[in-house]
Every structure is written in structure tokens, then in C-alpha cells.
mmCIF file as Biopython writes it, N, C-alpha, C and O atoms, coordinates in Angstrom:
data_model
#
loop_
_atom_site.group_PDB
_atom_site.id
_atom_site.type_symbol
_atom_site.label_atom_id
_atom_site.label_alt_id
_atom_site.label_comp_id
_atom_site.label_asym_id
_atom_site.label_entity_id
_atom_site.label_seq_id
_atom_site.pdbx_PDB_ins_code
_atom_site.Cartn_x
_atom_site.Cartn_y
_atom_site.Cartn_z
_atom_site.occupancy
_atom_site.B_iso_or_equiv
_atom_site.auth_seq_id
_atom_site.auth_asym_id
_atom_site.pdbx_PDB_model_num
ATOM 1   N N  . UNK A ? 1  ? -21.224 -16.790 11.442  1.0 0.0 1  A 1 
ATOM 2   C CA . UNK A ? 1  ? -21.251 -16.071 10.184  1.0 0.0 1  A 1 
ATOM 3   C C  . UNK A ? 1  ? -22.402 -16.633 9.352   1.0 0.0 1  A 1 
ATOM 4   O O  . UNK A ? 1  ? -22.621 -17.835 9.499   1.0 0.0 1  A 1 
ATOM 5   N N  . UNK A ? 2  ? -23.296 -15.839 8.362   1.0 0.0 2  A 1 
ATOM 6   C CA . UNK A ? 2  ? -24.360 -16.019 7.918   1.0 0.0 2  A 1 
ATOM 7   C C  . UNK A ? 2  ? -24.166 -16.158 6.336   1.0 0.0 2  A 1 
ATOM 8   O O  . UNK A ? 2  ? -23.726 -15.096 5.897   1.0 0.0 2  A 1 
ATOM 9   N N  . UNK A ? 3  ? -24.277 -16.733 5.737   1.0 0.0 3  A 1 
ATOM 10  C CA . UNK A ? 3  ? -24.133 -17.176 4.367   1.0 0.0 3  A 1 
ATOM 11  C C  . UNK A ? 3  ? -25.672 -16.755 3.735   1.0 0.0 3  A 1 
ATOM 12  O O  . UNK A ? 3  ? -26.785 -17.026 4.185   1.0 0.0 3  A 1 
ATOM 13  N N  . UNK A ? 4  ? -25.273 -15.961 2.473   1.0 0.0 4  A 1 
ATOM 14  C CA . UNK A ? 4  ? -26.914 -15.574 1.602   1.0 0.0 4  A 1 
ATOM 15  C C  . UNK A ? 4  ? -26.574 -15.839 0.521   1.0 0.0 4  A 1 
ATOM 16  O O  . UNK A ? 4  ? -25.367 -15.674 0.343   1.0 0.0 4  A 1 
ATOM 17  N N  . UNK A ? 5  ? -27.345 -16.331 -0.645  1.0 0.0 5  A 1 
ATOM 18  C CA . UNK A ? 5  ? -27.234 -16.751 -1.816  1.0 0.0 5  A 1 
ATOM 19  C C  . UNK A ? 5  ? -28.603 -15.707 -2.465  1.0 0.0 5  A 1 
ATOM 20  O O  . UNK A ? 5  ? -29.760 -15.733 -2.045  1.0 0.0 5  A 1 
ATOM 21  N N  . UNK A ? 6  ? -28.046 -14.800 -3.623  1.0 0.0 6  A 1 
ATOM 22  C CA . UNK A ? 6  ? -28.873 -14.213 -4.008  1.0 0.0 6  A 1 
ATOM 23  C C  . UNK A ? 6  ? -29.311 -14.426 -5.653  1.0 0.0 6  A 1 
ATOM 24  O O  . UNK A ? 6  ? -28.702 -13.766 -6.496  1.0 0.0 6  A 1 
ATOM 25  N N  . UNK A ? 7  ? -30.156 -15.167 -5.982  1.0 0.0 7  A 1 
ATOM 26  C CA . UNK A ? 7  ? -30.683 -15.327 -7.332  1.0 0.0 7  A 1 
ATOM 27  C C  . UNK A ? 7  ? -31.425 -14.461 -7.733  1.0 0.0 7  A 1 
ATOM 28  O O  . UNK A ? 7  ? -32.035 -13.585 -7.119  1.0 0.0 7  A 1 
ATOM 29  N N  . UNK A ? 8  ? -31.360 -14.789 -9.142  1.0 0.0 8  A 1 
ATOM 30  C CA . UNK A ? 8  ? -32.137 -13.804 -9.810  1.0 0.0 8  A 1 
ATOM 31  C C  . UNK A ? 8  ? -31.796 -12.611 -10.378 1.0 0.0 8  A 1 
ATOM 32  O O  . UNK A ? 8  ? -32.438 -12.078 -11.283 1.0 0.0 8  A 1 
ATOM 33  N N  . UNK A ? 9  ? -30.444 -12.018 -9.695  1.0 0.0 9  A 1 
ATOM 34  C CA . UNK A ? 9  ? -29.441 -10.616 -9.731  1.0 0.0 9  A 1 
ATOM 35  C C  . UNK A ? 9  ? -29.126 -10.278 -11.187 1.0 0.0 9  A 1 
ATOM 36  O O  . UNK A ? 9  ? -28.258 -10.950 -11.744 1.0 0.0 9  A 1 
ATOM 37  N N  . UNK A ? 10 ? -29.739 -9.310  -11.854 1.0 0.0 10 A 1 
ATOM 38  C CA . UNK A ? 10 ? -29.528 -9.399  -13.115 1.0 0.0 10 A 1 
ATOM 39  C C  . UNK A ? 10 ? -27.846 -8.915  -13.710 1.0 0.0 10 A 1 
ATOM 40  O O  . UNK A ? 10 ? -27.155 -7.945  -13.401 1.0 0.0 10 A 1 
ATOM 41  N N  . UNK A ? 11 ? -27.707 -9.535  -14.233 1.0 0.0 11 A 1 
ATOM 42  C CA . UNK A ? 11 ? -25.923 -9.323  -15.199 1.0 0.0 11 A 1 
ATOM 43  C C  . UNK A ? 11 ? -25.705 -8.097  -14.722 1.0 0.0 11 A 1 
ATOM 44  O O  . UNK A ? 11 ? -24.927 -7.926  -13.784 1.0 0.0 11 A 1 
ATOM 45  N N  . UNK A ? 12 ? -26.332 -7.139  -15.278 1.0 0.0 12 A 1 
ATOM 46  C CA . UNK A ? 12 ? -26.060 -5.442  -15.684 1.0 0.0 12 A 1 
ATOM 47  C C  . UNK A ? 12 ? -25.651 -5.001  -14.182 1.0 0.0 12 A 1 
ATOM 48  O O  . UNK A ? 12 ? -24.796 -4.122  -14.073 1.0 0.0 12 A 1 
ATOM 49  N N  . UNK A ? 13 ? -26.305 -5.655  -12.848 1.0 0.0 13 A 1 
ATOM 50  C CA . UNK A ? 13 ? -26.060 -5.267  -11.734 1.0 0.0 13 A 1 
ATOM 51  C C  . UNK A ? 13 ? -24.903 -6.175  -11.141 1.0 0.0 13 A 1 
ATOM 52  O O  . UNK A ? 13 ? -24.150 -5.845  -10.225 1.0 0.0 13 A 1 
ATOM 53  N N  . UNK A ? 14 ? -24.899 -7.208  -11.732 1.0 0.0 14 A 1 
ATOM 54  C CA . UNK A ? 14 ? -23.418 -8.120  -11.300 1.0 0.0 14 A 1 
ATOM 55  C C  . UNK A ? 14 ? -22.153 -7.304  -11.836 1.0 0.0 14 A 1 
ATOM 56  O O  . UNK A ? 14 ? -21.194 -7.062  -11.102 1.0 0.0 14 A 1 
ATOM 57  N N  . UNK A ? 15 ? -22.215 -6.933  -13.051 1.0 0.0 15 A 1 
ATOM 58  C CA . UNK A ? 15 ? -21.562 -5.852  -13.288 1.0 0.0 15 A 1 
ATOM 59  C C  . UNK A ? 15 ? -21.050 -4.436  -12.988 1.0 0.0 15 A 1 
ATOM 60  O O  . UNK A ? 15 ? -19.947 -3.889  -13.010 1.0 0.0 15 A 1 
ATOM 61  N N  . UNK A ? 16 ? -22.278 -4.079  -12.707 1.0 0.0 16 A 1 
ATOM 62  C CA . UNK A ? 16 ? -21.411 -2.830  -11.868 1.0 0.0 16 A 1 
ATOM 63  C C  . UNK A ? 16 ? -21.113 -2.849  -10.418 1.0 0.0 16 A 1 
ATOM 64  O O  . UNK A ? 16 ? -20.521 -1.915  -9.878  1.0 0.0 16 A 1 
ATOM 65  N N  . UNK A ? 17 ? -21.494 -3.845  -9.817  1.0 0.0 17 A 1 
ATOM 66  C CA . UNK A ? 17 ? -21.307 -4.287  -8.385  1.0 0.0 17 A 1 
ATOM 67  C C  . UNK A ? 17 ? -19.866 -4.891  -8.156  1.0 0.0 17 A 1 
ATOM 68  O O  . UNK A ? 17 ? -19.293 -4.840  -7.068  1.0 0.0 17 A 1 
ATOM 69  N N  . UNK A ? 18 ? -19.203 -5.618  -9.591  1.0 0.0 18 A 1 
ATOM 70  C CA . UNK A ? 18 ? -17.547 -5.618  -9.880  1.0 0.0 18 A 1 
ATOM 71  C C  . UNK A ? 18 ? -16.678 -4.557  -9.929  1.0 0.0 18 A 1 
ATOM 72  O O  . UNK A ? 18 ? -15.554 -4.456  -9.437  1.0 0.0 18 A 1 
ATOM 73  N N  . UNK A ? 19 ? -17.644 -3.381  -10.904 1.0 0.0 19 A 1 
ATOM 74  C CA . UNK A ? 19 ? -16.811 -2.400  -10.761 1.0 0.0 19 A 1 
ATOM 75  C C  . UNK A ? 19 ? -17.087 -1.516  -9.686  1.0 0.0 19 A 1 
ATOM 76  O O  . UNK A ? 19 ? -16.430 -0.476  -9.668  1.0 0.0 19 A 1 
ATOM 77  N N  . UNK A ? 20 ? -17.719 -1.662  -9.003  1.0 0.0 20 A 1 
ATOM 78  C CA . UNK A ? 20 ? -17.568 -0.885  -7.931  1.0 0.0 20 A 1 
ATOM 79  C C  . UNK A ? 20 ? -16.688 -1.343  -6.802  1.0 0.0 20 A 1 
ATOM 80  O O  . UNK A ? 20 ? -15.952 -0.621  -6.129  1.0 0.0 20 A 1 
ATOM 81  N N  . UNK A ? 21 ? -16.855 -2.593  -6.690  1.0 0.0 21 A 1 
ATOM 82  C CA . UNK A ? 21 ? -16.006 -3.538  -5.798  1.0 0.0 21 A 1 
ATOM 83  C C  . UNK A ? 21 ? -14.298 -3.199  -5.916  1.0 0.0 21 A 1 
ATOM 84  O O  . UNK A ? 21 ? -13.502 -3.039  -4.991  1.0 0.0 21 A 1 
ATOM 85  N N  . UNK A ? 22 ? -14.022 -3.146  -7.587  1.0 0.0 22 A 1 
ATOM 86  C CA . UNK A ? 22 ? -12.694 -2.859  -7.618  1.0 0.0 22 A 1 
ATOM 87  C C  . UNK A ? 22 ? -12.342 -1.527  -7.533  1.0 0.0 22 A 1 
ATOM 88  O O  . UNK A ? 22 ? -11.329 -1.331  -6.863  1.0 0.0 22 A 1 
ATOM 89  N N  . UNK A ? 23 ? -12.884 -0.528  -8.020  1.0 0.0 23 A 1 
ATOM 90  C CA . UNK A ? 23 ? -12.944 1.059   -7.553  1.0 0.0 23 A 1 
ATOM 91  C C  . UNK A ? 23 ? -12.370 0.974   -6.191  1.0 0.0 23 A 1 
ATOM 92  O O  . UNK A ? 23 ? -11.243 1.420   -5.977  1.0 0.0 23 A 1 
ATOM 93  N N  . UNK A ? 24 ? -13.212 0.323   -5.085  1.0 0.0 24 A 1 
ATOM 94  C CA . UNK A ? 24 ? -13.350 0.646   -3.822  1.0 0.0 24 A 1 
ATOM 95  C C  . UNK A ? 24 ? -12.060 -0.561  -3.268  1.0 0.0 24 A 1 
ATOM 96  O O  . UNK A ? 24 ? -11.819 -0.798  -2.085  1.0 0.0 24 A 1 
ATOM 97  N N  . UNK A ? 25 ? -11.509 -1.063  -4.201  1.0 0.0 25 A 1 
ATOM 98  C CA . UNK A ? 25 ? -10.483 -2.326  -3.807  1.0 0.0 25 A 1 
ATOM 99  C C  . UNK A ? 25 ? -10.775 -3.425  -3.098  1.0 0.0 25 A 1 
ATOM 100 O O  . UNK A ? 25 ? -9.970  -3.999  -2.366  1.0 0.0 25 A 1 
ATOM 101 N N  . UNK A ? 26 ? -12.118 -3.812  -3.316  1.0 0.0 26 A 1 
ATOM 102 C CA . UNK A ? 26 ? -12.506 -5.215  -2.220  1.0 0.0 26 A 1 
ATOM 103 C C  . UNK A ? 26 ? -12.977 -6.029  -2.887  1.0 0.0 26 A 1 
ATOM 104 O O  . UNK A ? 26 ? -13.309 -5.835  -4.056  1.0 0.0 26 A 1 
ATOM 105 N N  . UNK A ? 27 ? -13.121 -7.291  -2.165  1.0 0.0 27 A 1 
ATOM 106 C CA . UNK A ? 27 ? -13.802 -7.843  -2.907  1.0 0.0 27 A 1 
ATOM 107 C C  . UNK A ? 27 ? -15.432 -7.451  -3.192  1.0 0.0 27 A 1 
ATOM 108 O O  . UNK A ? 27 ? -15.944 -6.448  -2.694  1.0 0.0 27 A 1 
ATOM 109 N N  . UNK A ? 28 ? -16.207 -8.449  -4.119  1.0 0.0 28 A 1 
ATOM 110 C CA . UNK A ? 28 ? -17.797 -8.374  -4.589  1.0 0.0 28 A 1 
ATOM 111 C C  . UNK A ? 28 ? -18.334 -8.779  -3.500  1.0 0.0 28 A 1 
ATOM 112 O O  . UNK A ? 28 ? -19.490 -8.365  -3.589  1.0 0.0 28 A 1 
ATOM 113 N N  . UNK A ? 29 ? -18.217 -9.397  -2.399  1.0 0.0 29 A 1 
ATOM 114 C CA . UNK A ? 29 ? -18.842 -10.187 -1.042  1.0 0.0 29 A 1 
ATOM 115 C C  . UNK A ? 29 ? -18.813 -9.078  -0.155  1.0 0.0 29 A 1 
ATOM 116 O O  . UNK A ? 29 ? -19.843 -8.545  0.258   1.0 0.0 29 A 1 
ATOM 117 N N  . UNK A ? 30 ? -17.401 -8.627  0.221   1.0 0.0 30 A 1 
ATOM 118 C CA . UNK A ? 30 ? -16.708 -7.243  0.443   1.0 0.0 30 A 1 
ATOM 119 C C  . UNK A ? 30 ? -17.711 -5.861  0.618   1.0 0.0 30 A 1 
ATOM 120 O O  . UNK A ? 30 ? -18.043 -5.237  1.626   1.0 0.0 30 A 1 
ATOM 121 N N  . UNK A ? 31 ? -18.049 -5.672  -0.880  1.0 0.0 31 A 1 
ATOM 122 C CA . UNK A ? 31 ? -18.299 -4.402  -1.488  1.0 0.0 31 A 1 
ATOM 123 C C  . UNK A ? 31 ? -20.078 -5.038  -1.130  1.0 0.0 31 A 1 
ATOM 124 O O  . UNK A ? 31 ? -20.611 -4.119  -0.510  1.0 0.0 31 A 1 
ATOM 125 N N  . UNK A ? 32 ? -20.661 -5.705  -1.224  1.0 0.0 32 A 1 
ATOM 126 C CA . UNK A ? 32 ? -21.990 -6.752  -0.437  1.0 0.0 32 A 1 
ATOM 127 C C  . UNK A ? 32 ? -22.367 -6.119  0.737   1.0 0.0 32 A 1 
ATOM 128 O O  . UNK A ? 32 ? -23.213 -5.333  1.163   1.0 0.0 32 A 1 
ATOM 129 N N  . UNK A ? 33 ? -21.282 -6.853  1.138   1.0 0.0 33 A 1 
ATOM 130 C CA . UNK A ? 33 ? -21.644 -6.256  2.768   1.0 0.0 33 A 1 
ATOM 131 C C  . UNK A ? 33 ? -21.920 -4.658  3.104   1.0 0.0 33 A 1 
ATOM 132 O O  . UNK A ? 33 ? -22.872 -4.126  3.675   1.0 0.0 33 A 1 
ATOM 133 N N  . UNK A ? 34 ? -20.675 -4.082  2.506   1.0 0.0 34 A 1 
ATOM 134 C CA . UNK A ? 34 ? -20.775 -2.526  2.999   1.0 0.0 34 A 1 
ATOM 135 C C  . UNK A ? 34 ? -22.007 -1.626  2.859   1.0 0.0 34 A 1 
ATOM 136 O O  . UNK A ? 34 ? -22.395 -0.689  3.557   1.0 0.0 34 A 1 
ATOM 137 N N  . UNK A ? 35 ? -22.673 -2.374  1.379   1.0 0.0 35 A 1 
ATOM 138 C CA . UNK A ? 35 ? -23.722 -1.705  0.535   1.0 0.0 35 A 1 
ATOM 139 C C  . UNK A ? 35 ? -24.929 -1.975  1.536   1.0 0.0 35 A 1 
ATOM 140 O O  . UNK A ? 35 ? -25.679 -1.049  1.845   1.0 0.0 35 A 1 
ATOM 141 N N  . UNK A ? 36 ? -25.147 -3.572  2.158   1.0 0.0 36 A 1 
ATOM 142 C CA . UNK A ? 36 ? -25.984 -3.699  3.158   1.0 0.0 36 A 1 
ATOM 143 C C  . UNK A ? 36 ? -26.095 -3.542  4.161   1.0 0.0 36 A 1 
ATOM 144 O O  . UNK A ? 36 ? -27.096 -3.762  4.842   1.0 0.0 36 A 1 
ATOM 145 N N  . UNK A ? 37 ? -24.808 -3.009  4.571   1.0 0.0 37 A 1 
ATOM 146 C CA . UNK A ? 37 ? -24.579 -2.136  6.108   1.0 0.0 37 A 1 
ATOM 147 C C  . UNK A ? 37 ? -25.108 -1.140  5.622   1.0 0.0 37 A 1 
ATOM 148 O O  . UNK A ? 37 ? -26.255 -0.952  6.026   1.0 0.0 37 A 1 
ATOM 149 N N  . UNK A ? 38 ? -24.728 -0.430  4.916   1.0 0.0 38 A 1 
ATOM 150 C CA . UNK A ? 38 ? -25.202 0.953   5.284   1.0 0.0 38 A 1 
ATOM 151 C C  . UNK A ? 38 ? -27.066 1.089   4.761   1.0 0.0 38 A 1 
ATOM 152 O O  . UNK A ? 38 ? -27.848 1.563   5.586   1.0 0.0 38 A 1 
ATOM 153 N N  . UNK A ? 39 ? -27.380 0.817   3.932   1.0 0.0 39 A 1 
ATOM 154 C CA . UNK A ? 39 ? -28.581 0.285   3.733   1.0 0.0 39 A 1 
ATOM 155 C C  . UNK A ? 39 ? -29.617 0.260   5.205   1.0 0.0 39 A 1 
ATOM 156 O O  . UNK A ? 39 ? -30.649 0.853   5.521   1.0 0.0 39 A 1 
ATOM 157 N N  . UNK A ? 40 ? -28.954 -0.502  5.707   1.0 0.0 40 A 1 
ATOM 158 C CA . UNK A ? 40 ? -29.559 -0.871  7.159   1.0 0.0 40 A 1 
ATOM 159 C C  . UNK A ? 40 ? -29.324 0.635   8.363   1.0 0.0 40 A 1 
ATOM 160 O O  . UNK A ? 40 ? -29.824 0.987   9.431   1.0 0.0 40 A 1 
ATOM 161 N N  . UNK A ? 41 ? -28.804 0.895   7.894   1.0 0.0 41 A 1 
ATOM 162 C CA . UNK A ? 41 ? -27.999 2.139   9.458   1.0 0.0 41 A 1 
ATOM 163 C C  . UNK A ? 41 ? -28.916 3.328   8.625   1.0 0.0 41 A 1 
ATOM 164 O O  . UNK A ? 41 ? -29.508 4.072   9.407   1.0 0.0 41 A 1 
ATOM 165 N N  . UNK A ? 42 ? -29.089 3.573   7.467   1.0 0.0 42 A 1 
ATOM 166 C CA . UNK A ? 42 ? -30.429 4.440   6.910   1.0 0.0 42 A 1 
ATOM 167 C C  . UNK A ? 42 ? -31.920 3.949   6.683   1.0 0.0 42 A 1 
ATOM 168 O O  . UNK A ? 42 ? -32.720 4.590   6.002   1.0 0.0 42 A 1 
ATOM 169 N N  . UNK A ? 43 ? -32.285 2.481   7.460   1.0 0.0 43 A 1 
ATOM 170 C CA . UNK A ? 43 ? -33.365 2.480   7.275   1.0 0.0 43 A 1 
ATOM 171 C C  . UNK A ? 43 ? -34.134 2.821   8.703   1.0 0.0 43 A 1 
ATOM 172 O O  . UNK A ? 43 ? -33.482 2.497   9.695   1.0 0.0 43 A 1 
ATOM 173 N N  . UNK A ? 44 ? -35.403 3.417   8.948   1.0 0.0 44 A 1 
ATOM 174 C CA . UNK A ? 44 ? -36.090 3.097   10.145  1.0 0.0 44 A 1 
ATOM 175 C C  . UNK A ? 44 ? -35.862 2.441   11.178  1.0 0.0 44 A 1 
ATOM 176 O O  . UNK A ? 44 ? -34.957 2.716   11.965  1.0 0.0 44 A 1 
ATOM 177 N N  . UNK A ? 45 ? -36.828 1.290   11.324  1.0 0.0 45 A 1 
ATOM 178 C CA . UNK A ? 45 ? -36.167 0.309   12.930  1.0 0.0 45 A 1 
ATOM 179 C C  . UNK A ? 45 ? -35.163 -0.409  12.982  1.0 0.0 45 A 1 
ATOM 180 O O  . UNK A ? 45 ? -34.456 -0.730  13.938  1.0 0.0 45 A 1 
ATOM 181 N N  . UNK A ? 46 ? -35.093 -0.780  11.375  1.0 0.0 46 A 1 
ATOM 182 C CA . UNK A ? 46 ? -34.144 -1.807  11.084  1.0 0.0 46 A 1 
ATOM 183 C C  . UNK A ? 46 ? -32.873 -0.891  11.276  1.0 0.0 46 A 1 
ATOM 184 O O  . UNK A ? 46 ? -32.054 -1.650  11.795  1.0 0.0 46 A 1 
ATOM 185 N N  . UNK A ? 47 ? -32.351 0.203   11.143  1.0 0.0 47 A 1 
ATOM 186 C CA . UNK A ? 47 ? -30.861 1.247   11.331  1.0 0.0 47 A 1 
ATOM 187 C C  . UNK A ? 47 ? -30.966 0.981   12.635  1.0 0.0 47 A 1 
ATOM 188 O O  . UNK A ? 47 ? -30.078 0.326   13.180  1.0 0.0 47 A 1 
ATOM 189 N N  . UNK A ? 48 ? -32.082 1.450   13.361  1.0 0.0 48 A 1 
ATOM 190 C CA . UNK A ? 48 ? -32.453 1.841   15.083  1.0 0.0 48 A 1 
ATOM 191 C C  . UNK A ? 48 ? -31.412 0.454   15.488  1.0 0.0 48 A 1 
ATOM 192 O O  . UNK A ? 48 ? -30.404 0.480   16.195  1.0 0.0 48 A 1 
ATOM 193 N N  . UNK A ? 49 ? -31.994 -0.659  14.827  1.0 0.0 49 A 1 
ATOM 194 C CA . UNK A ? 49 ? -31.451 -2.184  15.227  1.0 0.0 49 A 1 
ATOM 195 C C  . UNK A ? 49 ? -29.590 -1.797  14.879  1.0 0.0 49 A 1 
ATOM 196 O O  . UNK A ? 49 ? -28.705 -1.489  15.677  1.0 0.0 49 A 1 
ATOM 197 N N  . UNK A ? 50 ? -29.550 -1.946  13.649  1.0 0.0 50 A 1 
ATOM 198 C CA . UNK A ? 50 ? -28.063 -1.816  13.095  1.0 0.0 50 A 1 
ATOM 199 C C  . UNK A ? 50 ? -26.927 -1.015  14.356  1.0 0.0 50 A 1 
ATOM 200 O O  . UNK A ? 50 ? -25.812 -1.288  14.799  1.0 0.0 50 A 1 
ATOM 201 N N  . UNK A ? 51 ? -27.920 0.059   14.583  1.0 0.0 51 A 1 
ATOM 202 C CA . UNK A ? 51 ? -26.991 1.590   15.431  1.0 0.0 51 A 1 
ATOM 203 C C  . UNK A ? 51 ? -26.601 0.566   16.688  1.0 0.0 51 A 1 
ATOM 204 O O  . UNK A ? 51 ? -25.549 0.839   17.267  1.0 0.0 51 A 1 
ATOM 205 N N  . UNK A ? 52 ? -27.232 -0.401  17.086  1.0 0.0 52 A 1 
ATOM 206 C CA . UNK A ? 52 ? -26.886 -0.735  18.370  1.0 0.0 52 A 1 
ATOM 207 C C  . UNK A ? 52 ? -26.230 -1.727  18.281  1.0 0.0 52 A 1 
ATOM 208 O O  . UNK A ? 52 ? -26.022 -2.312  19.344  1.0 0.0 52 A 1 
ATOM 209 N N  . UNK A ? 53 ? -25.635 -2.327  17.003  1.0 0.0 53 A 1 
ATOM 210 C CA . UNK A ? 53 ? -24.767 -3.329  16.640  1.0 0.0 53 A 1 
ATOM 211 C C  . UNK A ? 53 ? -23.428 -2.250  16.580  1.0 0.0 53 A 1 
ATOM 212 O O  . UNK A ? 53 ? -22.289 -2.370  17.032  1.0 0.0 53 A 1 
ATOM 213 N N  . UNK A ? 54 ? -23.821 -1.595  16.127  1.0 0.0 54 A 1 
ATOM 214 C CA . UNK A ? 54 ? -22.546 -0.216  15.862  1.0 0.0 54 A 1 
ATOM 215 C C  . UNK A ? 54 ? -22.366 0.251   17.148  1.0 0.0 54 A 1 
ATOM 216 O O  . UNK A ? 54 ? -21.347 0.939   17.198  1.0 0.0 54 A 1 
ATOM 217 N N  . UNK A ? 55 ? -23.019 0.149   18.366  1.0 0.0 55 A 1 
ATOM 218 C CA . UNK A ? 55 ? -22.501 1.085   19.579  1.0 0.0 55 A 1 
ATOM 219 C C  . UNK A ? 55 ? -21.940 -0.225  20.278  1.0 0.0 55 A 1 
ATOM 220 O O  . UNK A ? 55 ? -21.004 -0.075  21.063  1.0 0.0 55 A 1 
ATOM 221 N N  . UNK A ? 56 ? -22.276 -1.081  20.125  1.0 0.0 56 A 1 
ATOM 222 C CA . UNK A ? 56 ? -21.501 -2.772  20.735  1.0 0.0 56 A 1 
ATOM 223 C C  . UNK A ? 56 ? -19.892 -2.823  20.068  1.0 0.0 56 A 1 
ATOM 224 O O  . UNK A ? 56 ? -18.955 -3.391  20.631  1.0 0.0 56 A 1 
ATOM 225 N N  . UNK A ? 57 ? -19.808 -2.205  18.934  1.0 0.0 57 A 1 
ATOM 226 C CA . UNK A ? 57 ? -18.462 -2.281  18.254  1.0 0.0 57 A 1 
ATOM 227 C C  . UNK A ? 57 ? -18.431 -3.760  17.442  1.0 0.0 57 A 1 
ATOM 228 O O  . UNK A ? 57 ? -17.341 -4.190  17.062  1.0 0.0 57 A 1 
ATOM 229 N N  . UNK A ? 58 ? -19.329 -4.313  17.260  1.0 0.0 58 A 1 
ATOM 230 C CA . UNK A ? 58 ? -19.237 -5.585  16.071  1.0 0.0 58 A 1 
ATOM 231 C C  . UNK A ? 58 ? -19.129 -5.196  14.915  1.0 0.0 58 A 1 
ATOM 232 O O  . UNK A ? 58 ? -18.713 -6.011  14.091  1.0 0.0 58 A 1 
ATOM 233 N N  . UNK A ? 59 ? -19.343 -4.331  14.639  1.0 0.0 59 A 1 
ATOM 234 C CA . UNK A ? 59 ? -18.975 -4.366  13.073  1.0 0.0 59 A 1 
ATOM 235 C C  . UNK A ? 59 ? -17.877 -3.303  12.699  1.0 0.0 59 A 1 
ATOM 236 O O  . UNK A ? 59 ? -17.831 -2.817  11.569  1.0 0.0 59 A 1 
ATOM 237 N N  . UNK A ? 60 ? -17.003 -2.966  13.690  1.0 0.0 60 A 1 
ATOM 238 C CA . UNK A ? 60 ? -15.727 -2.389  13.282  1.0 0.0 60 A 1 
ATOM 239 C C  . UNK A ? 60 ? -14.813 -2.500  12.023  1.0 0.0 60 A 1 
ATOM 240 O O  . UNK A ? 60 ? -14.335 -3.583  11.686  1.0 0.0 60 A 1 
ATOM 241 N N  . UNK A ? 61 ? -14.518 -0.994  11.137  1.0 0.0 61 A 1 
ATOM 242 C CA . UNK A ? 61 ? -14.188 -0.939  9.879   1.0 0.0 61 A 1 
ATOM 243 C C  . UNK A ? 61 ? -14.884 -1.042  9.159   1.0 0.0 61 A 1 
ATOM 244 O O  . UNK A ? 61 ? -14.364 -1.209  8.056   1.0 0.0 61 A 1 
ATOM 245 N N  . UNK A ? 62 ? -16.236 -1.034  9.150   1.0 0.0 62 A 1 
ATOM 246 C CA . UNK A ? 62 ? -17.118 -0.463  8.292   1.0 0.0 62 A 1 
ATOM 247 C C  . UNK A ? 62 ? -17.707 0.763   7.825   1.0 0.0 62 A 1 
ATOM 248 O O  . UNK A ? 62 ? -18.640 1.218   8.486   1.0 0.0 62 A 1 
ATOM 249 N N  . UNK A ? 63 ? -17.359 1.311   6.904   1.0 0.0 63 A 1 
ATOM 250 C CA . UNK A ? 63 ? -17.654 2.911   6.744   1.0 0.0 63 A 1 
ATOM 251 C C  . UNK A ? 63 ? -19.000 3.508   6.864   1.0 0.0 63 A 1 
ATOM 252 O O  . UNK A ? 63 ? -20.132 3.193   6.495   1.0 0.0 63 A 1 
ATOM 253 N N  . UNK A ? 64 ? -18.429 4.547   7.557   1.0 0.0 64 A 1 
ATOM 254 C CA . UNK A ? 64 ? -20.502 5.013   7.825   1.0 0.0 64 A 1 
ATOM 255 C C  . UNK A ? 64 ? -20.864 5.568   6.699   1.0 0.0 64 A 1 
ATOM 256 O O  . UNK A ? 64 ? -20.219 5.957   5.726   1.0 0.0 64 A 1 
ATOM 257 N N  . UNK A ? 65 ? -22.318 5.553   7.030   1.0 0.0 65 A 1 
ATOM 258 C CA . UNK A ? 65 ? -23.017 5.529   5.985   1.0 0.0 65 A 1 
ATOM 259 C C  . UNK A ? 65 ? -22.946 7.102   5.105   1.0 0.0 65 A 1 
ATOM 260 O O  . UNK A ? 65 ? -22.353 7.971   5.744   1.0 0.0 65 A 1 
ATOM 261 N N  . UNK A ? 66 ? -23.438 7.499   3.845   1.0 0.0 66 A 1 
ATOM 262 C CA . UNK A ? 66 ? -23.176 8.776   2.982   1.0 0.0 66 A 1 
ATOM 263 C C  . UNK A ? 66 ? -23.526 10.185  3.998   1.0 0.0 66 A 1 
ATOM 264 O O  . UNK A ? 66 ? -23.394 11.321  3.543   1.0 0.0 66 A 1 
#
């Protein structure tokens, strides 16, 4: 498991990244991850990469992307 520490994150976005977290009932680490999964599964090579983490089944229970 990979640990990231993100500085710099301004308030206004720590904030709505809570309320979105609780909207969606998870935690802020939680609601993290999902935002950077899917992020990744809509970008270029980097999704191309993601899709084949997704056809291996590692990241099971993660909602696809919009």
C-alpha cells in the first residue's frame, strides 16, 4: 500500500472534498482514492495503464468512471 501526503491543498478544496466524502458516505482518504481512480481510467496512457489494473480485478468496488 502506497502512502501520499499532499501539501499545499487549499482549505476551500479540503472542504468540499469533506462534503463530498460525506454525501457519498466515506471517508476523505476514501472519497481520494475514488476521485483518483477515476481520473486515471479517463486519462490517455495513464487509463490504457489503469484499464489493465481493472481487467486483473485489483481494484474491485470501485465505481466506474462518469
Amino acid at each position: 500500500m502506497v502512502a501520499i501526503c499532499i501539501r499545499g491543498l487549499p482549505a476551500e478544496a479540503k472542504a468540499l472534498l469533506r462534503l463530498r466524502a460525506a454525501r457519498n458516505g466515506v471517508s476523505m482518504e476514501e472519497e481520494v482514492r475514488r476521485i483518483l481512480f477515476r481520473a486515471l481510467l479517463q486519462d490517455g496512457p495513464a487509463g490504457e495503464a489503469a484499464g489493465m489494473v481493472v481487467d486483473r480485478g485489483a481494484v474491485d468496488g470501485y465505481p466506474d468512471p462518469p
